[in-house]
Backbone as CSV, one residue per row, in Angstrom:
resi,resn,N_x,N_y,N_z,CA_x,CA_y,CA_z,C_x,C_y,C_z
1,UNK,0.828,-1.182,0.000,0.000,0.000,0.000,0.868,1.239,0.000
2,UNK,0.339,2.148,-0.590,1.162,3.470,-0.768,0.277,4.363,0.247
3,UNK,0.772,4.636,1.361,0.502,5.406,2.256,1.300,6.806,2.706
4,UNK,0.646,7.958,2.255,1.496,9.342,1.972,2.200,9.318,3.302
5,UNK,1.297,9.761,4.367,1.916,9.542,5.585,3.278,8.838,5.860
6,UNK,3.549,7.605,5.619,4.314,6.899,5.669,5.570,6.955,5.177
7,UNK,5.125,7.197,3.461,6.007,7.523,2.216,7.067,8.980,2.859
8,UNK,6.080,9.645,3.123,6.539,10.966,3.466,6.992,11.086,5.078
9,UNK,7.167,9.862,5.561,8.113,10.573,6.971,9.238,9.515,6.446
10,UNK,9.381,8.991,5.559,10.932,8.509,5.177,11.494,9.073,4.460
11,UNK,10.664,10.367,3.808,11.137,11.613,3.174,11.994,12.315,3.748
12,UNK,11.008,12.493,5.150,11.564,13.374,6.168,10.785,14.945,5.894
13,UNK,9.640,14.729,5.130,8.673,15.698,4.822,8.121,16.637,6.043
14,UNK,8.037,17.428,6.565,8.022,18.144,8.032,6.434,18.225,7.986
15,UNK,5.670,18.288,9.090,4.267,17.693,9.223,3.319,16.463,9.300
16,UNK,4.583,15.723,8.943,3.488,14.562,8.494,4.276,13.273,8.559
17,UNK,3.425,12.402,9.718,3.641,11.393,10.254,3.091,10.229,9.853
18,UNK,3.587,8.813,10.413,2.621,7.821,10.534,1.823,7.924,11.878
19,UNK,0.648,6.783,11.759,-0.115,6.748,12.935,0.501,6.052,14.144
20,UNK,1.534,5.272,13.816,2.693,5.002,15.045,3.599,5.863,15.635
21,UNK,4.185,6.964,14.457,4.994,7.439,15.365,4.319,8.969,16.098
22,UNK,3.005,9.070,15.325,1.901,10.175,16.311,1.622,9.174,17.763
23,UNK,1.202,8.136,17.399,0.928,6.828,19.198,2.181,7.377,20.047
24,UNK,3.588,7.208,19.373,4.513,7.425,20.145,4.935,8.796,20.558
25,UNK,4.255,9.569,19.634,4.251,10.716,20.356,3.482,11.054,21.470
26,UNK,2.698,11.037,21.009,1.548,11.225,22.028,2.015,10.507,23.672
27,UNK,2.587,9.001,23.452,2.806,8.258,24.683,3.819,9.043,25.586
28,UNK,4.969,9.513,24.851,5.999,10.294,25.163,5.796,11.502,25.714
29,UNK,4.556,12.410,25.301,3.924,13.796,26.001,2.713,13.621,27.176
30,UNK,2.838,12.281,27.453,1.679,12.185,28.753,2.203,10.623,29.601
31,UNK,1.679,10.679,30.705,2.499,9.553,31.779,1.401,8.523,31.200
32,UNK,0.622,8.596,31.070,-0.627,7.568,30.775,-0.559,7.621,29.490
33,UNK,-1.186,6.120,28.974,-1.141,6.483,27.609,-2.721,6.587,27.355
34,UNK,-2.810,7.004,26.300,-3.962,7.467,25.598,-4.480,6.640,24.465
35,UNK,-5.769,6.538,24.496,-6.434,5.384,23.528,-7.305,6.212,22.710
36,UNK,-7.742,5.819,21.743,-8.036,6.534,20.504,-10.115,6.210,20.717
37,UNK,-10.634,7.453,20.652,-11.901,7.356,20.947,-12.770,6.727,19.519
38,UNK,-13.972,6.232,19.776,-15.157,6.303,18.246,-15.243,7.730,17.980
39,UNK,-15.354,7.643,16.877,-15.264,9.567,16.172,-16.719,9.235,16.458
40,UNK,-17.416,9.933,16.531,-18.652,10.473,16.631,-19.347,11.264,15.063
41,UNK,-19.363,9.999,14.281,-19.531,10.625,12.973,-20.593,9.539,12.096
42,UNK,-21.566,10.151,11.305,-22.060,9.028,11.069,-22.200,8.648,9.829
43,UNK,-22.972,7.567,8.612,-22.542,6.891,7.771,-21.986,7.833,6.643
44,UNK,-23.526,8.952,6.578,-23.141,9.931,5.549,-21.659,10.644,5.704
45,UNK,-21.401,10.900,6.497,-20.541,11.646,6.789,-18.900,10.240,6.164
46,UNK,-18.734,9.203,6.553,-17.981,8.372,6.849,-17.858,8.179,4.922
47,UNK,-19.265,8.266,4.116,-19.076,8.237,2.595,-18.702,9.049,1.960
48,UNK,-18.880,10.354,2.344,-18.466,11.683,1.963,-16.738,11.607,2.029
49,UNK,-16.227,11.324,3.329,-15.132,11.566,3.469,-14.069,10.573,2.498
50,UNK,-14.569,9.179,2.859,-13.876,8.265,1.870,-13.971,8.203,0.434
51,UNK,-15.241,8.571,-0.177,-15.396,9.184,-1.750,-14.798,9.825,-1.864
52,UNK,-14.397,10.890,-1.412,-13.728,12.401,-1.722,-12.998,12.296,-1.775
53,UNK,-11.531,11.537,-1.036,-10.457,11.266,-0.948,-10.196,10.404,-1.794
54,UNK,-10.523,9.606,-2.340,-10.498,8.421,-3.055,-10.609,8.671,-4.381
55,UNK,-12.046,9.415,-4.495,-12.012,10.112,-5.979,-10.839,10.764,-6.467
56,UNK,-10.901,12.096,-5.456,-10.114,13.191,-5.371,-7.992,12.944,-6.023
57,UNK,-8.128,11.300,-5.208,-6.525,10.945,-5.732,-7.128,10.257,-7.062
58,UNK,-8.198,9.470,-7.473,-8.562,8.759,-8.780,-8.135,9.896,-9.644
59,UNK,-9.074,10.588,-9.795,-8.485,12.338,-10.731,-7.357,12.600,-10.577
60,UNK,-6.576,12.726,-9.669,-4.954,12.896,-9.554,-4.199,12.494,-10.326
61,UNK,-4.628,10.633,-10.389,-3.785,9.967,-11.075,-4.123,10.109,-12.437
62,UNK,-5.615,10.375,-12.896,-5.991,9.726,-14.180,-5.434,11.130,-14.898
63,UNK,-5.213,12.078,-14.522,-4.650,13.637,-14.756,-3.414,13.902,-15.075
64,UNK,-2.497,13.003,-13.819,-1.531,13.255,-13.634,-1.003,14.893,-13.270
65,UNK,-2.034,15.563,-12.424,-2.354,17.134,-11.760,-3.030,16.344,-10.239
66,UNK,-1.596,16.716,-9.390,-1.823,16.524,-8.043,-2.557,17.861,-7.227
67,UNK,-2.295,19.260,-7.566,-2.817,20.473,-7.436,-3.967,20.545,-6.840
68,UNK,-4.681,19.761,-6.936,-6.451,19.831,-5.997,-6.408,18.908,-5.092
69,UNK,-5.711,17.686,-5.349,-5.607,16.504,-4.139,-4.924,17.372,-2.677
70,UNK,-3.619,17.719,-3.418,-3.038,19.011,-1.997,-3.714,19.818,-1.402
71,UNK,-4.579,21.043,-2.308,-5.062,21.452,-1.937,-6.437,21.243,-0.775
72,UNK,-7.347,20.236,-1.424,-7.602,19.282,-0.057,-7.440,19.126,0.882
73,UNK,-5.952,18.919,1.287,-5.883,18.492,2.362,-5.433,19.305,3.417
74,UNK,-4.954,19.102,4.148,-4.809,19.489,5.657,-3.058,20.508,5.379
75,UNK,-2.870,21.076,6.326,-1.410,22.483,6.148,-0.294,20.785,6.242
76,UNK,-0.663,20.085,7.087,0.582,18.790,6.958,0.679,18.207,5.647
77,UNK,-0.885,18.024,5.441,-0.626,16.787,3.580,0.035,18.480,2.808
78,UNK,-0.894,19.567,2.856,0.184,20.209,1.979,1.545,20.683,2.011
79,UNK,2.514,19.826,2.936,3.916,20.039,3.023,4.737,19.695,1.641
80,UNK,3.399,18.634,0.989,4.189,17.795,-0.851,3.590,19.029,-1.566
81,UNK,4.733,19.062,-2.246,4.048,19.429,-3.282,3.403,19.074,-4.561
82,UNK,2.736,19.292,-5.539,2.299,18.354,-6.961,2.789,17.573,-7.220
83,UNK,4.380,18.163,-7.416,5.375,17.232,-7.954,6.048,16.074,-7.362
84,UNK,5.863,15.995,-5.739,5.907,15.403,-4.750,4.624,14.176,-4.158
85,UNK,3.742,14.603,-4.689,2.530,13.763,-4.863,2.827,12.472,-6.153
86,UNK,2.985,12.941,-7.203,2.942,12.561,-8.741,4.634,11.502,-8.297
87,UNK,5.405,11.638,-7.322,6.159,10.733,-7.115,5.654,9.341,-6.252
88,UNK,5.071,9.975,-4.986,4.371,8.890,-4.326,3.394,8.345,-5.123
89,UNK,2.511,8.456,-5.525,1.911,8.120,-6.517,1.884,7.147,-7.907
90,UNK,3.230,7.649,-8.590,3.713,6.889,-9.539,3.140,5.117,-9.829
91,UNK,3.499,4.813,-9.072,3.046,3.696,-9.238,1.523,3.072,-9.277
92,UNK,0.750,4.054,-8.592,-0.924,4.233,-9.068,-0.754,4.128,-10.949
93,UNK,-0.593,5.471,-11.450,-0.071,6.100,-12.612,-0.072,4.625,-13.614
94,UNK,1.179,4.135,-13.622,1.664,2.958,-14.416,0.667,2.038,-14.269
95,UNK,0.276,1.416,-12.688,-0.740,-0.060,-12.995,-1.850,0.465,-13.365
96,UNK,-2.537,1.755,-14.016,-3.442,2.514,-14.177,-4.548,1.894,-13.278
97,UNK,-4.327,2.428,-11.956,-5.018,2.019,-10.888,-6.544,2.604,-11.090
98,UNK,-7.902,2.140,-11.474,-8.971,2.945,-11.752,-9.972,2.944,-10.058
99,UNK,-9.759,3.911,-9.785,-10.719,3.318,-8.452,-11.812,4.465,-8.254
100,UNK,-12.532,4.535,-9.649,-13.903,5.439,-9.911,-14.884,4.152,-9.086
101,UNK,-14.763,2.882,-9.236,-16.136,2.218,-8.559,-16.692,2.410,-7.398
102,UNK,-15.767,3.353,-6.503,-15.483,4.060,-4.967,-17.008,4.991,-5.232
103,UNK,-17.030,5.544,-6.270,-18.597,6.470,-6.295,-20.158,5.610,-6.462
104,UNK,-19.605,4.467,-6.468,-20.722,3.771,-6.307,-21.261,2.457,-5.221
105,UNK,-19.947,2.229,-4.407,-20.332,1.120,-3.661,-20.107,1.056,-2.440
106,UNK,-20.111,0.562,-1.665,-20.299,1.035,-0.090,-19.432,0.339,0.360
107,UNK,-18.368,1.291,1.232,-17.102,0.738,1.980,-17.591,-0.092,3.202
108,UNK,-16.406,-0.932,3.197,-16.952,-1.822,4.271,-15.611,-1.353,5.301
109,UNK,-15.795,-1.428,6.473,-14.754,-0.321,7.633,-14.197,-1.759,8.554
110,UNK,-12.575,-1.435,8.046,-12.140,-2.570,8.886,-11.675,-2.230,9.988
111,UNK,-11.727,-0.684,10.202,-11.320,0.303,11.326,-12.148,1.433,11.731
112,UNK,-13.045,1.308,12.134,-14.055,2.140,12.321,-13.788,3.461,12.894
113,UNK,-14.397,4.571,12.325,-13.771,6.078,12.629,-13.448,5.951,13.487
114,UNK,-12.211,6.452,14.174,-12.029,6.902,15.937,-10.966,7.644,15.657
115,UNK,-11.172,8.728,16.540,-10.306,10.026,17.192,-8.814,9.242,17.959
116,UNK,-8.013,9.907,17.146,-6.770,8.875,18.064,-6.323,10.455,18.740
117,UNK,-5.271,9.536,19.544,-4.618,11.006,20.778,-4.699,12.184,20.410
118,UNK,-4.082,12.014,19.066,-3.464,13.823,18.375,-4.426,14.213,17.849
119,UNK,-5.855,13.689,17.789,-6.883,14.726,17.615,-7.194,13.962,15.892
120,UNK,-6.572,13.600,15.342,-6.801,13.109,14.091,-8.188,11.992,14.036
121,UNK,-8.293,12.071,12.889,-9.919,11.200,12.418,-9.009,9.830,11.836
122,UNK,-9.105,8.378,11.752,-8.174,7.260,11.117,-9.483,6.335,11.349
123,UNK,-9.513,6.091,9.843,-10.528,4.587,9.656,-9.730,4.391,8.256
124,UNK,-10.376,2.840,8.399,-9.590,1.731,7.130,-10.608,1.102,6.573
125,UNK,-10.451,0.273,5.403,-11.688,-0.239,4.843,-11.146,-0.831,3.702
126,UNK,-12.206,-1.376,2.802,-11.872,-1.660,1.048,-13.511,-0.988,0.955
127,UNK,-13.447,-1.235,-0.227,-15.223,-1.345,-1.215,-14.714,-2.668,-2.018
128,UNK,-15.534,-3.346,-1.669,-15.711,-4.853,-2.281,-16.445,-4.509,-3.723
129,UNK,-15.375,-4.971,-4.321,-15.408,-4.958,-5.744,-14.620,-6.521,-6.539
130,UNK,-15.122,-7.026,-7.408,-14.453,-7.850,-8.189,-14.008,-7.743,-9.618
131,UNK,-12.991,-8.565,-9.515,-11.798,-9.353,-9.359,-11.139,-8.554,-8.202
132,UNK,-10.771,-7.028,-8.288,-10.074,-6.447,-7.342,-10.885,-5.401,-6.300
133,UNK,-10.400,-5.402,-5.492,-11.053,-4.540,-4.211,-10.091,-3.470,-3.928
134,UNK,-10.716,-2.432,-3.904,-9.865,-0.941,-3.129,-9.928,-0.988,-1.897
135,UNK,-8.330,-1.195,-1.069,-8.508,-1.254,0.350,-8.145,0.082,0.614
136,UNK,-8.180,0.899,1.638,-7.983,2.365,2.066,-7.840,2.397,3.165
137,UNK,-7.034,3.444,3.786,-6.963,3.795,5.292,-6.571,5.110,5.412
138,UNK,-6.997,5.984,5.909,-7.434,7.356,5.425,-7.063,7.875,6.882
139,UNK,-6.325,9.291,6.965,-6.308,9.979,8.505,-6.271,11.465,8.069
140,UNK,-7.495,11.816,9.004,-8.263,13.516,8.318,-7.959,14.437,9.624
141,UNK,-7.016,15.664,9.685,-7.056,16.112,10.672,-8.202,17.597,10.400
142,UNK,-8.594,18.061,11.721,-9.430,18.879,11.887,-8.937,20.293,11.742
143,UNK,-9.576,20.965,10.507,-8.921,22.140,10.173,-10.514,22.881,10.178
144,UNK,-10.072,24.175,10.610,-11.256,25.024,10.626,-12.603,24.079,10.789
145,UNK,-13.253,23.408,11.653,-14.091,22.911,11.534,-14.421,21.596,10.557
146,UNK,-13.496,21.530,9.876,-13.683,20.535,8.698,-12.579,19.434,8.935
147,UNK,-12.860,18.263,8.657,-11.727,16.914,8.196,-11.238,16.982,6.817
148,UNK,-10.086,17.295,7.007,-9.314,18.045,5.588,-8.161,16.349,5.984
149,UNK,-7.895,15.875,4.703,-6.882,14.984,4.385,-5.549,14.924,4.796
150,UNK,-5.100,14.079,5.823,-3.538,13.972,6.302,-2.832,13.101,5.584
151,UNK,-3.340,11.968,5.492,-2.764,10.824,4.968,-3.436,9.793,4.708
152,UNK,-2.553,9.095,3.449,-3.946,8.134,2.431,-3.093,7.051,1.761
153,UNK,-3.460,6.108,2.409,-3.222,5.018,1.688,-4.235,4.074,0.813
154,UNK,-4.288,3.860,-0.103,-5.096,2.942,-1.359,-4.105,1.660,-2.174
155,UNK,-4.925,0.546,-1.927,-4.184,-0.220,-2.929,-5.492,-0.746,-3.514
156,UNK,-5.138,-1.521,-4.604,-6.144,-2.929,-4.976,-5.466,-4.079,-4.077
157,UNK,-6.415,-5.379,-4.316,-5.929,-6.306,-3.439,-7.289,-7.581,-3.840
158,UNK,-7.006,-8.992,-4.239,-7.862,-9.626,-4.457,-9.155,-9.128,-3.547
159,UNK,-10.338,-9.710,-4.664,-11.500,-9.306,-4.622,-11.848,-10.408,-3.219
160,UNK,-13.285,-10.102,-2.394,-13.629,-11.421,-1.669,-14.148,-12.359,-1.644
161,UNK,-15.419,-12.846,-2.154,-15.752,-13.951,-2.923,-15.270,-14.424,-4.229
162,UNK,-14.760,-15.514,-4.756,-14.393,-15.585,-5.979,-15.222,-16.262,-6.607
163,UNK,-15.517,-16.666,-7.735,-16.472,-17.632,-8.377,-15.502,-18.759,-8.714
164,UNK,-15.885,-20.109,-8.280,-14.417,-20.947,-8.540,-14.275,-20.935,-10.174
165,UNK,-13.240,-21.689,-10.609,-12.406,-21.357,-12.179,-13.557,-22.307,-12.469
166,UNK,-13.832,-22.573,-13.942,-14.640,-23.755,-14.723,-13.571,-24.574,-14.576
167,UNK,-14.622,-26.099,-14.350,-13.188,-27.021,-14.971,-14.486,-27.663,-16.105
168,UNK,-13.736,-28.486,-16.487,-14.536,-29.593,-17.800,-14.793,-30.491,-16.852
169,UNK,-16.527,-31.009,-17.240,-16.978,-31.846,-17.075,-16.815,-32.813,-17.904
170,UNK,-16.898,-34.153,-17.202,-17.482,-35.104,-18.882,-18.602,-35.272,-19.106
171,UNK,-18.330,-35.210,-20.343,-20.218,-34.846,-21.184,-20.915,-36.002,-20.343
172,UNK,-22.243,-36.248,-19.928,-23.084,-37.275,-19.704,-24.125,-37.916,-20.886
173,UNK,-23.724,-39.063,-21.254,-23.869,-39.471,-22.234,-25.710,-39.840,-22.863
174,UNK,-26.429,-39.512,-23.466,-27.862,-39.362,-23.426,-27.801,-40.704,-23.850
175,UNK,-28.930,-41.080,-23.122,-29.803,-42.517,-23.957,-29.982,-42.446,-25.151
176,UNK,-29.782,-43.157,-25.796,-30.520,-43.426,-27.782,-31.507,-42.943,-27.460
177,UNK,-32.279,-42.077,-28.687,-33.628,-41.760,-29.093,-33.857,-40.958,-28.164
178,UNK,-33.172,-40.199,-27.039,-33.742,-39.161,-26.488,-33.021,-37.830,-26.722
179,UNK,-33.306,-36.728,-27.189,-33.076,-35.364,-27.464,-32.872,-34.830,-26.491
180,UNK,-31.604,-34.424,-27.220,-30.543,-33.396,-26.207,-31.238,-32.653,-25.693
181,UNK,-31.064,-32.132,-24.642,-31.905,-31.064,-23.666,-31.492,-29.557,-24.527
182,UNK,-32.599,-28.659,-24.373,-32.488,-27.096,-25.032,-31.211,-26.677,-24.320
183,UNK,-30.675,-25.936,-25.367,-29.583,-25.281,-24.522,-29.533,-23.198,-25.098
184,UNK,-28.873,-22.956,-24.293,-28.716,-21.330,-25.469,-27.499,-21.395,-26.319
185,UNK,-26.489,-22.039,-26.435,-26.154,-22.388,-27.450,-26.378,-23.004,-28.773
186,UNK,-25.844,-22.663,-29.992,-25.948,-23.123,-30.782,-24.866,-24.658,-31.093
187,UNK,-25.724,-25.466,-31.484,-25.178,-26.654,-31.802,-25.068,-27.443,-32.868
188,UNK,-24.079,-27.938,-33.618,-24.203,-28.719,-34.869,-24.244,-29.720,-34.719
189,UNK,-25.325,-30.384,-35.637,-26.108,-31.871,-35.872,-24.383,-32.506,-36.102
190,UNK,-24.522,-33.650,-35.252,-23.618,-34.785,-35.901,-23.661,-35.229,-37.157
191,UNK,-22.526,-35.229,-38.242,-23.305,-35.755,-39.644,-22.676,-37.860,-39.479
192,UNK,-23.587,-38.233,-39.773,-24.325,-39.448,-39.595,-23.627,-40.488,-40.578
């Protein structure tokens, strides 16, 4: 998974962390440690945020114009710049990662919103889609009233039900004098 956050504190990008080494911050600025609350947010709100972000990098990539994804986000995500995006990224770009099906199907939350120490919003998920599924894990910090984008990770990743492969049957052989069952295929008469 390409996770900006991540990508970008091995940068050494100033603002912008992973969600471990914010835990360890946080543990380090208080004797107790601190556990990450349920955000208090509800479905609409939880689709809005993950569409937007999701879209928001889909257009990024399919563009190759990071300029509105930054803008988006939070004074930390905008520490990259375009050109700094369009690197992390890259590799979206090439497997021409399409993850428009995000506007139509309903994430399933493998991390359900919650407020961690530093005040940040962090939930995870896919949208079950086949052959491939968009998994996501998304952390929105609170700017002016709003959950503006910190850090975003998206991959594909096998789908979850599969339909098993066909194999060949062997034909079952009809009795003399009884007619093949209808089929929707077309079939040619044996010539005799």
């Amino acid at each position: 998974m390409v996770f900006v956050a991540l990508a970008l504190l091995a940068a050494g990008v100033p603002g912008v962390a992973t969600t471990t080494a914010l835990a360890q911050t946080a543990k380090s600025k208080a004797d107790k440690p601190q556990a990450a609350k349920p955000a208090d947010i509800d479905r609409n709100g939880v689709l809005i945020l993950t569409r937007g972000a999701i879209l928001a990098l889909d257009q990024a990539n399919k563009t190759g114009n990071y300029t509105v994804l930054r803008d988006l986000g939070s004074p930390g995500f905008q520490a990259n710049n375009a050109a700094r995006l369009s690197e992390i990224f890259a590799s979206h770009r090439q497997q021409e990662f399409d993850l428009g099906a995000v506007a139509v199907l309903e994430p399933q939350l493998t991390l359900m919103p919650q407020i961690e120490p530093n005040g940040m919003l962090h939930m995870a998920g896919y949208f079950p889609s086949l052959p491939l599924q968009v998994d996501f894990e998304l952390l929105f910090a609170p700017v002016e009233r709003q959950w503006r984008l910190f850090g975003i990770s998206v991959n594909l990743s096998r789908g979850g039900l599969q339909a098993p492969e066909a194999q060949d049957k062997p034909a079952a052989a009809s009795p003399a004098g009884t007619p093949d069952a209808p089929t929707a295929e077309v079939k040619a008469k044996p010539k005799t």
